[in-house]
N, CA, C and O of each residue as an XYZ file, in Angstrom:
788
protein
N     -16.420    -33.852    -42.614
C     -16.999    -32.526    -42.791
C     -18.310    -32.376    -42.005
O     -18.565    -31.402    -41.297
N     -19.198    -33.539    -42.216
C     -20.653    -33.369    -41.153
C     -20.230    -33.472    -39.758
O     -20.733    -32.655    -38.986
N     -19.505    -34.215    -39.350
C     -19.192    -33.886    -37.680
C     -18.494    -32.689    -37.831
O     -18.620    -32.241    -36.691
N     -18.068    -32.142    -38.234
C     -17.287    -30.375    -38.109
C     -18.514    -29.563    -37.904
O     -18.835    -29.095    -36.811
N     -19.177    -29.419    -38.991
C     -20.541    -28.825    -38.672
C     -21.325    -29.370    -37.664
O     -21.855    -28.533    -36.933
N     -21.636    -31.009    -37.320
C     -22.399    -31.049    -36.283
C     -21.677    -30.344    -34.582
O     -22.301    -29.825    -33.656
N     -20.467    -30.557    -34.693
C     -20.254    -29.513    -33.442
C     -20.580    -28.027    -33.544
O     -21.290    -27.351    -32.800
N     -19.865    -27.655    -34.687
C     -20.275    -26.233    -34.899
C     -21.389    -25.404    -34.707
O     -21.491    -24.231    -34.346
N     -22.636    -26.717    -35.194
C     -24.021    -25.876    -34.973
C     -24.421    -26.119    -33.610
O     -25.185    -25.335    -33.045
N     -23.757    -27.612    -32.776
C     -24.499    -27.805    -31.241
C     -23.843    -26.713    -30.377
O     -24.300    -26.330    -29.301
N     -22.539    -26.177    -31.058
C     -22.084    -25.102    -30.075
C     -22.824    -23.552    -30.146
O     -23.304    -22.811    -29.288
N     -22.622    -23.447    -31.939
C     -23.759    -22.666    -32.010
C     -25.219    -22.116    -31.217
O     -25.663    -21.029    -30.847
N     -25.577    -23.259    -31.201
C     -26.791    -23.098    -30.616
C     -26.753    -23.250    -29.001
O     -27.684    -22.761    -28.361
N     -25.758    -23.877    -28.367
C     -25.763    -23.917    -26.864
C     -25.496    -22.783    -26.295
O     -25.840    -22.358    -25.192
N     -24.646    -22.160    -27.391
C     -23.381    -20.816    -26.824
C     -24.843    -20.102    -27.036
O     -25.518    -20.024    -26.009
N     -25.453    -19.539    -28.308
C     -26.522    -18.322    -28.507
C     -27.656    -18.323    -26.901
O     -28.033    -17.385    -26.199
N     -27.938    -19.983    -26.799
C     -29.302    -19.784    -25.593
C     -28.753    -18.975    -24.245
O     -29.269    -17.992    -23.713
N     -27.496    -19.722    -23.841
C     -26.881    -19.421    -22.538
C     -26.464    -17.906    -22.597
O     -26.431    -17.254    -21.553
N     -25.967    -17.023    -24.486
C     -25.751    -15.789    -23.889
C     -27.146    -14.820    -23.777
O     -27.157    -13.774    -23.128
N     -28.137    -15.266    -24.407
C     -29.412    -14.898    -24.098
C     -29.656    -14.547    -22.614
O     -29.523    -13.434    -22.106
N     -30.139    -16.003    -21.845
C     -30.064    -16.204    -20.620
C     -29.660    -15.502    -19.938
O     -30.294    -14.636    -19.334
N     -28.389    -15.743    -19.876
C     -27.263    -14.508    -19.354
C     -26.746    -13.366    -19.592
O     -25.735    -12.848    -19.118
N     -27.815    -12.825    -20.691
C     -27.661    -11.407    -21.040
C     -26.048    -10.993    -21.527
O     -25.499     -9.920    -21.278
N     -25.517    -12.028    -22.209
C     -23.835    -11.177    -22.392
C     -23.903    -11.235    -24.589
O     -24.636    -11.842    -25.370
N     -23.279    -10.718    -24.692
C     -22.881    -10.380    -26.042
C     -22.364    -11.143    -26.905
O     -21.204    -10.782    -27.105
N     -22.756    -12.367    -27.759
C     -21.345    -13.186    -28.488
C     -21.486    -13.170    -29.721
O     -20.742    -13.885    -30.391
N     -22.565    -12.277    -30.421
C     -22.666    -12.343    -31.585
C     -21.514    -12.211    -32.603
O     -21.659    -12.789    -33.680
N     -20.474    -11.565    -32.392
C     -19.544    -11.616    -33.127
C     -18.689    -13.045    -33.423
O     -18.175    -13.393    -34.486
N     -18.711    -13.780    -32.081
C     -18.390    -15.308    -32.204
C     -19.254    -16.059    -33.264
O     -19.018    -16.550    -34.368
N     -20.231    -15.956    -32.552
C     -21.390    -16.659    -33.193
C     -21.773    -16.665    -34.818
O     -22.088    -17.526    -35.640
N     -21.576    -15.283    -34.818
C     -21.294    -15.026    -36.556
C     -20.202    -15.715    -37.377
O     -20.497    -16.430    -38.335
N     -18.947    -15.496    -36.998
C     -18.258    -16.709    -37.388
C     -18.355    -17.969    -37.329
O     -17.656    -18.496    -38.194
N     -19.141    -18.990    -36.431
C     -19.463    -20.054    -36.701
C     -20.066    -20.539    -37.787
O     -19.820    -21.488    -38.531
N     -21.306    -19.326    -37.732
C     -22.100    -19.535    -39.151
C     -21.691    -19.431    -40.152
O     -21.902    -20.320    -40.977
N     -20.981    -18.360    -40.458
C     -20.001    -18.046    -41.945
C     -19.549    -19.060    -41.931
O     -19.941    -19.629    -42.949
N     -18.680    -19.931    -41.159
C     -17.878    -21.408    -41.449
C     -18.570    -22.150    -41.731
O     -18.193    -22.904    -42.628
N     -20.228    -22.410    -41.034
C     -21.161    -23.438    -41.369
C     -21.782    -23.507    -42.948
O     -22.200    -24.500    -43.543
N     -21.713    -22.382    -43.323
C     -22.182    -21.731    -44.236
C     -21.049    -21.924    -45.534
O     -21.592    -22.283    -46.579
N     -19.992    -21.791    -45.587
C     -18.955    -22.219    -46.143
C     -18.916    -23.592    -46.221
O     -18.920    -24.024    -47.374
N     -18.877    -24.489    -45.249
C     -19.052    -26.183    -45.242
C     -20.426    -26.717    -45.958
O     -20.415    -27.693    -46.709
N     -21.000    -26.357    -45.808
C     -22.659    -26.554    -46.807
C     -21.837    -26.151    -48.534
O     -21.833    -26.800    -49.581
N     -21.448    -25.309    -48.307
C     -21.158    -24.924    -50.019
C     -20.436    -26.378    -50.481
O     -20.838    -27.091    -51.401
N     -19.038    -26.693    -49.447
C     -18.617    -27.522    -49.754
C     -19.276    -28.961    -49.820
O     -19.190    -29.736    -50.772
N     -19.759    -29.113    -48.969
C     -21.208    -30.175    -48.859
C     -22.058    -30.385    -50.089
O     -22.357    -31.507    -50.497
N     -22.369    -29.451    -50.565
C     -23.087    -29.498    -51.618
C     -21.995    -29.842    -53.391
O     -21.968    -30.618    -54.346
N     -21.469    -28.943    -52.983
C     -19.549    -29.135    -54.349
C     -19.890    -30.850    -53.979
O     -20.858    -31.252    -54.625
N     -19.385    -31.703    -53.238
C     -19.380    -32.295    -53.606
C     -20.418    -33.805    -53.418
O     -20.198    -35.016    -53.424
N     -21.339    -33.127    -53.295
C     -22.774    -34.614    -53.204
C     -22.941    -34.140    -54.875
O     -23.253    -35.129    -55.537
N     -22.827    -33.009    -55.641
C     -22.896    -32.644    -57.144
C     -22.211    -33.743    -57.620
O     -22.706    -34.683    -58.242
N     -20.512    -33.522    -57.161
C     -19.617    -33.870    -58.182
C     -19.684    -35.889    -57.589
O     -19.155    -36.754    -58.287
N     -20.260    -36.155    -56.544
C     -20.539    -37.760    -56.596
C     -21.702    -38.306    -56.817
O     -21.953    -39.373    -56.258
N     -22.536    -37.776    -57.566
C     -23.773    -38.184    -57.998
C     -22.884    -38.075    -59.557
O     -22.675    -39.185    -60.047
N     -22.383    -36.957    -60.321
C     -21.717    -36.930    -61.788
C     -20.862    -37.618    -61.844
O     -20.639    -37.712    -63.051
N     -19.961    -38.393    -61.169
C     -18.969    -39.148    -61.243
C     -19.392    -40.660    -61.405
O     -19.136    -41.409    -62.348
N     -20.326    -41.005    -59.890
C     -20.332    -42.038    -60.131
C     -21.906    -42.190    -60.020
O     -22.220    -42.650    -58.922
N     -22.527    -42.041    -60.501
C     -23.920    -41.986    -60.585
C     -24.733    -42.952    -59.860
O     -25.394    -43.788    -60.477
N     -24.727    -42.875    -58.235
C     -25.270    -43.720    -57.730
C     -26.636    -43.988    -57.530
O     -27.444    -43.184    -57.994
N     -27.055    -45.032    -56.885
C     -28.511    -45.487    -57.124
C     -29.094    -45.852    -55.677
O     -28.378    -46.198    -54.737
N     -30.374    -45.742    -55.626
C     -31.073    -45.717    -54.817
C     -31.063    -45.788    -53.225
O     -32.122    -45.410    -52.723
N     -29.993    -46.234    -52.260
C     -29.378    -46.108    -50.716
C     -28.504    -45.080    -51.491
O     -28.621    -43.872    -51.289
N     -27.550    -45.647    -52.460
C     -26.476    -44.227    -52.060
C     -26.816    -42.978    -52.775
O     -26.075    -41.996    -52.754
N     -27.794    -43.016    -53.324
C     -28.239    -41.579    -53.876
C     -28.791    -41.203    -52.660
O     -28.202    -40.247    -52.155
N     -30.050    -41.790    -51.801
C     -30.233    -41.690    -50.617
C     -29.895    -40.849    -49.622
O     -30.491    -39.913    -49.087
N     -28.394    -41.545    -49.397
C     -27.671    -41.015    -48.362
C     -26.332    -39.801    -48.684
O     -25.597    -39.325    -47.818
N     -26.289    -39.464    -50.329
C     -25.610    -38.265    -50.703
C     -26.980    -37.236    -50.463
O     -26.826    -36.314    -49.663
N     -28.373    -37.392    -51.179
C     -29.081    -36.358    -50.503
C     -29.029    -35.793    -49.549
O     -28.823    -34.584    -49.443
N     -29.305    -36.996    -48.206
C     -29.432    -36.240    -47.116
C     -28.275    -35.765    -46.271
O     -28.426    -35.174    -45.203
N     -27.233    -36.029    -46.758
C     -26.017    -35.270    -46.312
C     -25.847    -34.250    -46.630
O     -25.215    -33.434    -45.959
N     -26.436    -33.988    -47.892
C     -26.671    -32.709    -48.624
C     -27.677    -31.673    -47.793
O     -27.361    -30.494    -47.631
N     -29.095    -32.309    -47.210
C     -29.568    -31.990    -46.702
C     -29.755    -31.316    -45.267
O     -30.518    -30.438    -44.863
N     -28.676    -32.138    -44.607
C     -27.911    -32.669    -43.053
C     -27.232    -30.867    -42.781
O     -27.198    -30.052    -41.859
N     -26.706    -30.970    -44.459
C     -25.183    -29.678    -44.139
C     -26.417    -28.569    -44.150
O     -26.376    -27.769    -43.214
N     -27.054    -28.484    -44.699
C     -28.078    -27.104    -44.545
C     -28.482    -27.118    -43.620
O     -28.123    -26.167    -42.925
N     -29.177    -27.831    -43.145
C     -29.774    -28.101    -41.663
C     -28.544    -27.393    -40.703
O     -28.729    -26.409    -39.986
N     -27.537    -27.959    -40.821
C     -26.795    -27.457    -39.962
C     -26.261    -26.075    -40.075
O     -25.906    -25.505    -39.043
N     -26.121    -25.180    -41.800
C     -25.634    -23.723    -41.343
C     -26.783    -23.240    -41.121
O     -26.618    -22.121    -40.635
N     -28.456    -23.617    -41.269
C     -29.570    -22.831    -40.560
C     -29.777    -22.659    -39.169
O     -30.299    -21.667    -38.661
N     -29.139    -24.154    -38.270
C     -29.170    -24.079    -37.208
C     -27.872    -22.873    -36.940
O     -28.293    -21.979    -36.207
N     -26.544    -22.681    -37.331
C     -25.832    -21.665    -36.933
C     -26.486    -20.500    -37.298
O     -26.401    -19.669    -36.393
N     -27.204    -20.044    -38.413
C     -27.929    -18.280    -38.500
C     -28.879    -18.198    -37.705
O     -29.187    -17.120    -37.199
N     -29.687    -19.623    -37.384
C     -30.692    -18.855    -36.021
C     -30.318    -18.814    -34.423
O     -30.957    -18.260    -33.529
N     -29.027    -19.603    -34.318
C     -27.923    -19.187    -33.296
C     -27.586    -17.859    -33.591
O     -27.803    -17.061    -32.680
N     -27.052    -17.362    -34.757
C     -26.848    -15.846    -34.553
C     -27.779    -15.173    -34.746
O     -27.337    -14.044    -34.961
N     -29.584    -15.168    -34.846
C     -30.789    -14.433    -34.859
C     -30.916    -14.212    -33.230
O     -31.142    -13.297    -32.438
N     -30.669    -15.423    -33.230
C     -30.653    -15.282    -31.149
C     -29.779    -14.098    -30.704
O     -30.233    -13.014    -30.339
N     -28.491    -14.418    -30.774
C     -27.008    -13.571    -30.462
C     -27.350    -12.320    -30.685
O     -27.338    -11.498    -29.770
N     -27.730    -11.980    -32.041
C     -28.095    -10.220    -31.915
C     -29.390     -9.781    -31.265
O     -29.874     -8.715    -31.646
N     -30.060    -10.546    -30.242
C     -31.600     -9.948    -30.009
C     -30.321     -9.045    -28.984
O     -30.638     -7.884    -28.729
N     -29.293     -9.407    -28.561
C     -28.966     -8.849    -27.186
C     -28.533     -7.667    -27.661
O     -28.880     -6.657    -27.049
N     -27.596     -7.529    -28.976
C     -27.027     -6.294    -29.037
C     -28.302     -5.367    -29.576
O     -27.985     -4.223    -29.901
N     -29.569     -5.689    -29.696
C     -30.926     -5.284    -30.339
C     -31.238     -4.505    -28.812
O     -31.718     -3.398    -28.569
N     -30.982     -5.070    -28.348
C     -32.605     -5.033    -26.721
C     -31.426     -4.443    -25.920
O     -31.739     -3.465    -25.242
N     -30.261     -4.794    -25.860
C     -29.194     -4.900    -24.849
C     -29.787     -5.329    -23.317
O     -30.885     -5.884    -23.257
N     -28.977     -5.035    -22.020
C     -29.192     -5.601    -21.376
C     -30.662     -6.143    -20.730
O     -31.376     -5.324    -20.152
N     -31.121     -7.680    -20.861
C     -32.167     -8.184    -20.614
C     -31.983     -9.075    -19.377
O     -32.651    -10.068    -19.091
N     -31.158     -8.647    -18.829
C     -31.321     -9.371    -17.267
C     -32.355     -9.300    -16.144
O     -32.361    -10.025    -15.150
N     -33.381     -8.163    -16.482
C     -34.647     -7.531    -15.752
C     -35.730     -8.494    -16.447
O     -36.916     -8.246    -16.226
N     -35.377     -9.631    -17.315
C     -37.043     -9.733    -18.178
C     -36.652    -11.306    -17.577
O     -35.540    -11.811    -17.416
N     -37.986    -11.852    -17.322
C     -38.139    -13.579    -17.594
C     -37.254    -13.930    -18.550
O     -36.930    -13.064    -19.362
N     -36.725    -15.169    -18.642
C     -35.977    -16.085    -19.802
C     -36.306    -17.203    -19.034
O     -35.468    -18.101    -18.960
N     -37.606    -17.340    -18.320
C     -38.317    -18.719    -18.244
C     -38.223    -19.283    -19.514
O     -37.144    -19.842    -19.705
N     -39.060    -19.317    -20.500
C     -39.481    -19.601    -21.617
C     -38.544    -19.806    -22.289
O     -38.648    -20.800    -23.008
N     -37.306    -19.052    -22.377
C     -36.398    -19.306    -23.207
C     -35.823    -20.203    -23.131
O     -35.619    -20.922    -24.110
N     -35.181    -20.567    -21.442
C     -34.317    -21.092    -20.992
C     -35.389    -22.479    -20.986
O     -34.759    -23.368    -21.559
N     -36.645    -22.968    -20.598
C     -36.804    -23.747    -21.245
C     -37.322    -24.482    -22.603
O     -37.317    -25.686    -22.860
N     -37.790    -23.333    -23.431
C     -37.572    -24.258    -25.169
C     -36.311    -24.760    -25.231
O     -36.047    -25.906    -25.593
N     -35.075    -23.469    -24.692
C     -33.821    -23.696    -25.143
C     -33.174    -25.061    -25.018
O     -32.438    -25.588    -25.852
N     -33.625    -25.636    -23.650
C     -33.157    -26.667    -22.885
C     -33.713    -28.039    -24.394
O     -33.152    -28.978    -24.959
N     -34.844    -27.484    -24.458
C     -35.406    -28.709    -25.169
C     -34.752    -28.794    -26.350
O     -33.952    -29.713    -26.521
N     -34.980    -27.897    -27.291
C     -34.431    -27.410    -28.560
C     -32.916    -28.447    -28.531
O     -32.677    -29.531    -29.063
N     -32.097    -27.556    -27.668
C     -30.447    -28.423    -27.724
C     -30.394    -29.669    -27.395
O     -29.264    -30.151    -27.477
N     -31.602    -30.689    -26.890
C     -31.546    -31.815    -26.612
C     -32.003    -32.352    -27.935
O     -31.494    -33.397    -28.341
N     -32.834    -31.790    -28.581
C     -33.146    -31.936    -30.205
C     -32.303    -32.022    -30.729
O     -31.882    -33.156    -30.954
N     -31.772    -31.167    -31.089
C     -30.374    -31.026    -32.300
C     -29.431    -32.026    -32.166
O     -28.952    -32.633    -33.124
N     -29.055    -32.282    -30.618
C     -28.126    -33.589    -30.403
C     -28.439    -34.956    -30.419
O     -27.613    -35.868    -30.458
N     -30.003    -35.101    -30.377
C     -30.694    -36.388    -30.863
C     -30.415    -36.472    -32.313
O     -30.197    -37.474    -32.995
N     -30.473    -34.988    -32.715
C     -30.507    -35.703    -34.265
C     -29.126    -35.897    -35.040
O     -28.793    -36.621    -35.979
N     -28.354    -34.800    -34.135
C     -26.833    -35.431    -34.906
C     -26.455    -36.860    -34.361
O     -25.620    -37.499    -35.002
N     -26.930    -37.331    -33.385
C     -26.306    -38.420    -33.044
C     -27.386    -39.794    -34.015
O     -27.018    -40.902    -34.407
N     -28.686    -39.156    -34.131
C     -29.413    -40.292    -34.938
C     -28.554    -40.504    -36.112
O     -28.152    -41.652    -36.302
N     -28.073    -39.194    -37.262
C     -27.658    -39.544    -37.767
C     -26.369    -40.504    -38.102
O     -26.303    -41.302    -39.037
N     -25.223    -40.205    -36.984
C     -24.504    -40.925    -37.303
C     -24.029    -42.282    -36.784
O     -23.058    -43.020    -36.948
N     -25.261    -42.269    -36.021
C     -25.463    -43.594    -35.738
C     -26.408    -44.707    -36.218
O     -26.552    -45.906    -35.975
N     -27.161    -43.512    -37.242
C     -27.924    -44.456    -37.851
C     -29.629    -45.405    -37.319
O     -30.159    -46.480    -37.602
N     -30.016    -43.963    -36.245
C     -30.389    -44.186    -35.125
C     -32.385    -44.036    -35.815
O     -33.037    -43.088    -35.377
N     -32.757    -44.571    -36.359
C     -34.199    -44.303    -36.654
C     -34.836    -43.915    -35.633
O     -35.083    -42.712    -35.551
N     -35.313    -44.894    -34.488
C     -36.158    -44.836    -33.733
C     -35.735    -43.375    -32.885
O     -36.638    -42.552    -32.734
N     -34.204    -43.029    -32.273
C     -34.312    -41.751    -32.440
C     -34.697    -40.583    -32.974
O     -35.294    -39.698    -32.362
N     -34.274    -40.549    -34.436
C     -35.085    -39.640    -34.988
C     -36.575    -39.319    -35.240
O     -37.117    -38.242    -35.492
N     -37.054    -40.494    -35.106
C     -38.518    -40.878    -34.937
C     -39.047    -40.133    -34.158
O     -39.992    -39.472    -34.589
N     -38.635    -39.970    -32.737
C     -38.875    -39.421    -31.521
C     -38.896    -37.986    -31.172
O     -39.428    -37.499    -30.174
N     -38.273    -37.380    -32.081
C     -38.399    -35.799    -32.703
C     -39.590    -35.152    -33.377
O     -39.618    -33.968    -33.712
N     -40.364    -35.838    -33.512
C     -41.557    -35.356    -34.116
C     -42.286    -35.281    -32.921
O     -43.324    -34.636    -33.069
N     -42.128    -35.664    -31.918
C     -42.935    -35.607    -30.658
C     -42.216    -34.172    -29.662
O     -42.766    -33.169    -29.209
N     -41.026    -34.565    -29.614
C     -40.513    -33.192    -29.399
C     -41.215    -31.785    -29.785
O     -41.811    -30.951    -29.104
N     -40.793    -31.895    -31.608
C     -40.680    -30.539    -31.977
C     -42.592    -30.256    -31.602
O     -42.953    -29.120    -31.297
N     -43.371    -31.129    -31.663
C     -44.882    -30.630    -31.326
C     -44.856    -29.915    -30.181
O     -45.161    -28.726    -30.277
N     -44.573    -30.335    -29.145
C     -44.158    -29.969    -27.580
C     -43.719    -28.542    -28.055
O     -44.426    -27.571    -27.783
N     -42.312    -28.385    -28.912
C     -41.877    -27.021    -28.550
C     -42.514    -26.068    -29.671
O     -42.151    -24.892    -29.645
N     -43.250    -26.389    -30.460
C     -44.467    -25.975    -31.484
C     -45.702    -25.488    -30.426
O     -46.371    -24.474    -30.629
N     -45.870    -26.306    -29.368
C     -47.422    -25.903    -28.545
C     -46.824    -24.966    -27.724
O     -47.563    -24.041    -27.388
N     -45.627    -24.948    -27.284
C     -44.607    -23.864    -26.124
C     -45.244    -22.587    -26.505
O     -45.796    -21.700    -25.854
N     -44.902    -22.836    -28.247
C     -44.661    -21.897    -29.288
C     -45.649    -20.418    -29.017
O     -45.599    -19.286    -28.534
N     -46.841    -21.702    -29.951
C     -48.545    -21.226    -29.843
C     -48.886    -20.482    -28.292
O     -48.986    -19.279    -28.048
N     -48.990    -21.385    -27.572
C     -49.577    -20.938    -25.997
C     -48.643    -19.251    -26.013
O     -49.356    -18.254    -25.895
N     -47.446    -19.089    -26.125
C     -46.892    -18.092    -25.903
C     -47.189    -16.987    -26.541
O     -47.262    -15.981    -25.836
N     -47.455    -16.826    -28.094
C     -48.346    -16.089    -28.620
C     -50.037    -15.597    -28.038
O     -50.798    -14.630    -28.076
N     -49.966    -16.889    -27.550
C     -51.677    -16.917    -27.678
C     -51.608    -15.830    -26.146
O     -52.616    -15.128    -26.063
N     -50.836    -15.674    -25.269
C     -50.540    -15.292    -24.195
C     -50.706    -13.609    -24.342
O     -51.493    -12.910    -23.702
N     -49.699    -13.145    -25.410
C     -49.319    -12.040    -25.735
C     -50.350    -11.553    -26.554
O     -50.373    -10.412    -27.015
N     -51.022    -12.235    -26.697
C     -52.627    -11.487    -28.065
C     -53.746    -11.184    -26.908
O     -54.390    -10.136    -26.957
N     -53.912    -11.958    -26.064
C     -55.156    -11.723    -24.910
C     -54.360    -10.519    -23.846
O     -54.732     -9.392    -23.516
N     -53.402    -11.127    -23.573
C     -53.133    -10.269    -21.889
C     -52.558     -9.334    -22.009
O     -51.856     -9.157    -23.005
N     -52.649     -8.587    -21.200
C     -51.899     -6.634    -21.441
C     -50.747     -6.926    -21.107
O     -50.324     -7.531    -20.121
N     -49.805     -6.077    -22.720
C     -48.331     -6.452    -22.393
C     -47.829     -5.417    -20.988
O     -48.328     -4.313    -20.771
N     -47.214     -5.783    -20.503
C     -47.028     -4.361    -19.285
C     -45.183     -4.019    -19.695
O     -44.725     -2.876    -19.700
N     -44.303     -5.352    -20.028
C     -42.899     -4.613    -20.516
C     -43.095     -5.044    -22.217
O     -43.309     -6.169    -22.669
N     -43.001     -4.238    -22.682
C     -43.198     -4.749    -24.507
C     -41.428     -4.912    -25.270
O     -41.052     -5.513    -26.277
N     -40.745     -4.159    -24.346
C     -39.310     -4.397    -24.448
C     -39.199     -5.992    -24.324
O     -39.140     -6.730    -25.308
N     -39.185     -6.313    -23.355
C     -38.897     -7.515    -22.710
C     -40.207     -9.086    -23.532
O     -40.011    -10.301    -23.574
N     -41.067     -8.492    -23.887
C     -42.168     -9.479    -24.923
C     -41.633     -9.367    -25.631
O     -41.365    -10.504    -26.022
N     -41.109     -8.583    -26.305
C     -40.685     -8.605    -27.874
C     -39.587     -9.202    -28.052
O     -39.714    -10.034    -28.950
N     -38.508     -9.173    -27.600
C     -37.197     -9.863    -27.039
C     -37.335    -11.254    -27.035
O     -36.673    -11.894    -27.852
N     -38.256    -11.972    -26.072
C     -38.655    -13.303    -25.634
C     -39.497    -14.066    -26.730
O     -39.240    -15.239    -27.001
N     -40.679    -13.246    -27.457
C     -40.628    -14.073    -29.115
C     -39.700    -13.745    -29.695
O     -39.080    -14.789    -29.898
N     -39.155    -12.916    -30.130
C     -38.280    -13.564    -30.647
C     -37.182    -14.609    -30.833
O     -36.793    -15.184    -31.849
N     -36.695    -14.710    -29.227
C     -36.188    -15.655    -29.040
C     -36.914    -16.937    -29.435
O     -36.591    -17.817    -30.233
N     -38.059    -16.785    -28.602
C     -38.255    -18.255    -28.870
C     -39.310    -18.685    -30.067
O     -40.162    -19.571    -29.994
N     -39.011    -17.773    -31.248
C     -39.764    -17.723    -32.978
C     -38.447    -18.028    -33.499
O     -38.483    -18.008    -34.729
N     -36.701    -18.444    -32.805
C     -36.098    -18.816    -33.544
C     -35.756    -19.877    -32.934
O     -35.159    -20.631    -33.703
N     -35.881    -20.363    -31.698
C     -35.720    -21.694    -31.024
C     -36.621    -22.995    -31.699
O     -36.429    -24.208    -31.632
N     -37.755    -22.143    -32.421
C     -38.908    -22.641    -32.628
C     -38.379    -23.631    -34.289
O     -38.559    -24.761    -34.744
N     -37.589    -22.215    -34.753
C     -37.472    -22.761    -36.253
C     -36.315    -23.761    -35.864
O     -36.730    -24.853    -36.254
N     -34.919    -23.960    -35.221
C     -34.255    -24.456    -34.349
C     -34.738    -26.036    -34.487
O     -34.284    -26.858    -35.283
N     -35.835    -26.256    -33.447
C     -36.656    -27.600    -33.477
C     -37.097    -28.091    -34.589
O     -37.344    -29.294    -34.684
N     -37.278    -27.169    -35.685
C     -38.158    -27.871    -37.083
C     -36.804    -27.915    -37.922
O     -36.947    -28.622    -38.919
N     -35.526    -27.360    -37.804
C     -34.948    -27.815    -38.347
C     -33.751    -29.589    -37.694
O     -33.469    -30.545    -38.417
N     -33.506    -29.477    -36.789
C     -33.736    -31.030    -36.149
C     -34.386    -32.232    -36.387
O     -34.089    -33.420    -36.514
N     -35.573    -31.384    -36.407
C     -36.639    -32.663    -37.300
C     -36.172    -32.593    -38.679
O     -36.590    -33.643    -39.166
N     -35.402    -31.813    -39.791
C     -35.450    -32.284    -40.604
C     -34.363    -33.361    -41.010
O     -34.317    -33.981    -42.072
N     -33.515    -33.447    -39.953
C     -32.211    -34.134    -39.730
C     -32.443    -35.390    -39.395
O     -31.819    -36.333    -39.882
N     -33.823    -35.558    -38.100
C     -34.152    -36.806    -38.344
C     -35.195    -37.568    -39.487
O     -35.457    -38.755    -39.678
N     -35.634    -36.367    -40.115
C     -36.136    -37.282    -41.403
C     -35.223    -37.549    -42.388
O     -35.719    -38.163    -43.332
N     -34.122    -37.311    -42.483
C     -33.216    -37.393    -43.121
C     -32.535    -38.700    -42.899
O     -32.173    -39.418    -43.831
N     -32.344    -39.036    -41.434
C     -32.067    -39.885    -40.795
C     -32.935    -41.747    -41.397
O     -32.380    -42.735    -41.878
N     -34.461    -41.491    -41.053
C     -35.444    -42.184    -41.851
C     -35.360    -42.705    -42.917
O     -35.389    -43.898    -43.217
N     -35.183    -41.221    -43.926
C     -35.508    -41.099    -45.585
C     -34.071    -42.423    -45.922
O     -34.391    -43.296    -46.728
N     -32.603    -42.519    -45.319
C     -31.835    -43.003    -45.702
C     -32.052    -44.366    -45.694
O     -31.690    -44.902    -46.742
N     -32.748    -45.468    -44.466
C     -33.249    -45.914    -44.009
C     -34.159    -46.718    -44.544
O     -33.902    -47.885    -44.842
N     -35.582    -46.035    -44.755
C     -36.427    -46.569    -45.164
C     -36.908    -45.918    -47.092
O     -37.796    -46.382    -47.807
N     -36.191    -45.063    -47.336
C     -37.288    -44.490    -48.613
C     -37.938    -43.443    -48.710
O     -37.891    -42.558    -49.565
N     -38.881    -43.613    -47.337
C     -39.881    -42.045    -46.890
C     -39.687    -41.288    -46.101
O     -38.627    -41.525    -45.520
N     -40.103    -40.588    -45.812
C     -40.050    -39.198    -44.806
C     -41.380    -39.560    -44.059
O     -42.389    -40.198    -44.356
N     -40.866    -38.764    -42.782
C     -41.971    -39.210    -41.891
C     -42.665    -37.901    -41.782
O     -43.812    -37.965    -41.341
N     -42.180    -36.663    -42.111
C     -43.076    -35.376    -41.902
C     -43.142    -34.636    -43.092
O     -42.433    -35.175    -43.942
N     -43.530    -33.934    -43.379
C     -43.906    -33.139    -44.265
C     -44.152    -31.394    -43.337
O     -45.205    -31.075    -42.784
N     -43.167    -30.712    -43.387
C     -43.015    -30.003    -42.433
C     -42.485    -28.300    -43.459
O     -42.225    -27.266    -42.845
């Protein structure tokens, strides 16, 4: 069930940046991914309930039913801010006239995130996930500077600013949810969490 969702949300999220980018329409796809992701979390959750009541496990395997529990949310949030992306287009419609510098690179970063962390997880990969906290700062300062951009300097297209945070105020949440996949990754691991986020 977690590799179903982990493709679901890396497609999710690859498919939303590139139709950004490319100015085309997939929200209706995209919406269905999530509804499915979103459906698999329910089930995700049904049953980390019913194997904690059954067999009441202890400390690794309570562990590692949490964060699977945890893993599946992570993953239908990453599909709804794949489709927060998907509708900026049918919002703004055609944005082929505006920069998607910025987008196109958080985006780049962001999807190299998400696949660090599905693969930390099921490989069990600490020091990977580890390495995400350095990331998501990077696409956290992208973040900031880009705001900080739009508060000083005269907007001249406000169509096209408004469009581009948004995009990248959900690429943003995107990265912090990654990181929570690799603390999840950790928490199974060692006990603790490495962020508090």
């Amino acid at each position: 069930m977690l590799r179903e969702m982990a493709t679901l949300s890396e497609q999710s999220v690859e498919t939303a940046i590139k139709a950004y980018t490319e100015s085309k329409p997939v929200t209706e796809e995209i919406f269905g991914w999530s509804e499915e992701l979103n459906i698999l979390h329910g089930q995700a959750s049904d049953l980390a309930v019913e194997l904690i009541a059954r067999y009441q496990p202890l400390a690794g395997d309570l562990r590692y039913i949490e964060s699977c529990f945890e893993i599946s949310y992570g993953f239908s949030r990453l599909g709804r801010y794949a489709y927060d992306v998907a509708q900026i287009i049918d919002a703004f419609g055609d944005l082929s006239g505006c920069d998607s510098g910025e987008v196109t690179r958080m985006g780049e970063k962001v999807k190299k995130m998400v696949h660090i962390g599905v693969e930390a997880f099921f490989n069990e990969d600490t020091t990977a996930a580890m390495g995400l906290l350095q990331m998501d700062d990077e696409v956290d300062d992208a973040y900031r500077k880009h705001i900080h951009r739009i508060a000083v300097n005269k907007i001249t297209n406000p169509r096209c600013t408004v469009a581009v945070t948004l995009a990248i105020r959900y690429l943003e949440r995107m990265a912090d949810h990654a990181c929570y996949i690799g603390d999840s990754v950790v928490y199974v691991a060692s006990g603790t969490r490495p962020s508090l986020r």
